[in-house]
ChimeraX commands (.cxc) that place a marker at each C-alpha (Angstrom):
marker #1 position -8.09,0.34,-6.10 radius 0.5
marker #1 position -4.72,-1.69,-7.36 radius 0.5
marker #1 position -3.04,-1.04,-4.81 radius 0.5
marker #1 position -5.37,-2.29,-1.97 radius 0.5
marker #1 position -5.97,-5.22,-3.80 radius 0.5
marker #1 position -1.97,-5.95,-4.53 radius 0.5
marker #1 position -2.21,-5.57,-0.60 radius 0.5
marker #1 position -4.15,-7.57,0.38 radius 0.5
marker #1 position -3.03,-10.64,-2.43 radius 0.5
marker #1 position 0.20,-9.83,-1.98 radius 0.5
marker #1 position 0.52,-8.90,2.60 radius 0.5
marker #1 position -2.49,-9.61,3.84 radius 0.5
marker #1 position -3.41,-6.58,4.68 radius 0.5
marker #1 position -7.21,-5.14,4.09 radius 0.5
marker #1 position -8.42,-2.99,1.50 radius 0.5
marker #1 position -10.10,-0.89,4.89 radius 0.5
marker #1 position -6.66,-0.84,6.29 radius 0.5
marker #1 position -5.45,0.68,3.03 radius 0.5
marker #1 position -8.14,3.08,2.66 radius 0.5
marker #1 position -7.78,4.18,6.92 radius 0.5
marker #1 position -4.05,5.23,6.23 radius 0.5
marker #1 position -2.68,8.54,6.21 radius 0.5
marker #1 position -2.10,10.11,2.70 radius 0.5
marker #1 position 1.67,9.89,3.41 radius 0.5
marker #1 position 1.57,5.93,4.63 radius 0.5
marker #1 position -0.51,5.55,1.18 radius 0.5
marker #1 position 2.21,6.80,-0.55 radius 0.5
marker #1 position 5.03,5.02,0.93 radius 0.5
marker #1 position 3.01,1.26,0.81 radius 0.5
marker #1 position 2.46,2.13,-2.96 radius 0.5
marker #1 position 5.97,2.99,-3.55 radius 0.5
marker #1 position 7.08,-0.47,-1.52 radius 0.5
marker #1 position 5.14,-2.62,-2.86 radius 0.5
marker #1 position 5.55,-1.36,-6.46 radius 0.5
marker #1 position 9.12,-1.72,-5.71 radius 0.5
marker #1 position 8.70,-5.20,-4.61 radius 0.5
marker #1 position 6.80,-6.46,-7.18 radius 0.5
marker #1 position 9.38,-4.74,-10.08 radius 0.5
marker #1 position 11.91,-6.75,-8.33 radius 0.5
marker #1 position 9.76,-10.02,-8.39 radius 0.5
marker #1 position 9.22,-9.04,-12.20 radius 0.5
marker #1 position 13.02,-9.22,-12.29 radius 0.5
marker #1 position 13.87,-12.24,-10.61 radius 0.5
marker #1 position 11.37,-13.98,-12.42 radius 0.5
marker #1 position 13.06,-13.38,-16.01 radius 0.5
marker #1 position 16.16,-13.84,-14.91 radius 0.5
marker link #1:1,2 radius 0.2
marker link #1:2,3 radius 0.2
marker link #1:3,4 radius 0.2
marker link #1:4,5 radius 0.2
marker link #1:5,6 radius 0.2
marker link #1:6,7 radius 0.2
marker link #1:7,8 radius 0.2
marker link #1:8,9 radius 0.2
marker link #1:9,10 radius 0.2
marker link #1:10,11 radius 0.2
marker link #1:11,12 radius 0.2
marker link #1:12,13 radius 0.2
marker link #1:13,14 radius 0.2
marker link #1:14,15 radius 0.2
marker link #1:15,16 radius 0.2
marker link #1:16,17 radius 0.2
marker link #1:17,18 radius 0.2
marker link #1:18,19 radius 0.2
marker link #1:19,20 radius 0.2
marker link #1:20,21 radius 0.2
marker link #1:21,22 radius 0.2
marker link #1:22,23 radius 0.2
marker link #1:23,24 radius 0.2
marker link #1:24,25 radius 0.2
marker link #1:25,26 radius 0.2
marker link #1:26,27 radius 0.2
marker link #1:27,28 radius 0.2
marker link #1:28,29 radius 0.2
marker link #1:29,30 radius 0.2
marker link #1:30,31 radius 0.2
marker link #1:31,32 radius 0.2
marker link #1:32,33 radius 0.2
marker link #1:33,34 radius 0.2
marker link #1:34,35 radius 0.2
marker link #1:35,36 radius 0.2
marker link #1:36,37 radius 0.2
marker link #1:37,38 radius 0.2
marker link #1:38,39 radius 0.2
marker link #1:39,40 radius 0.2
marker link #1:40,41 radius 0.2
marker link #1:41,42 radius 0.2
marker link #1:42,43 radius 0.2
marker link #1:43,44 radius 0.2
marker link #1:44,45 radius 0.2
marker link #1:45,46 radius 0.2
view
């Protein structure tokens, strides 16, 4: 449930979208955007 709604807040993309996707393509957009937002994280206390 986080990570369709980090999804869509964050890309733009539908929580249906999210939930259509292959187990794999889940996977990989978790690990993305997790990535992305740890790097936000550190820019933003920098």
């Amino acid at each position: 449930m986080q990570t369709a709604y980090l999804l869509f807040k964050y890309k733009n993309m539908s929580p249906k979208e999210f939930y259509d996707k292959k187990p794999g393509e889940k996977k990989i957009l978790r690990a993305f955007l997790f990535y992305e937002l740890a790097e936000r994280n550190r820019e933003n206390s920098s």
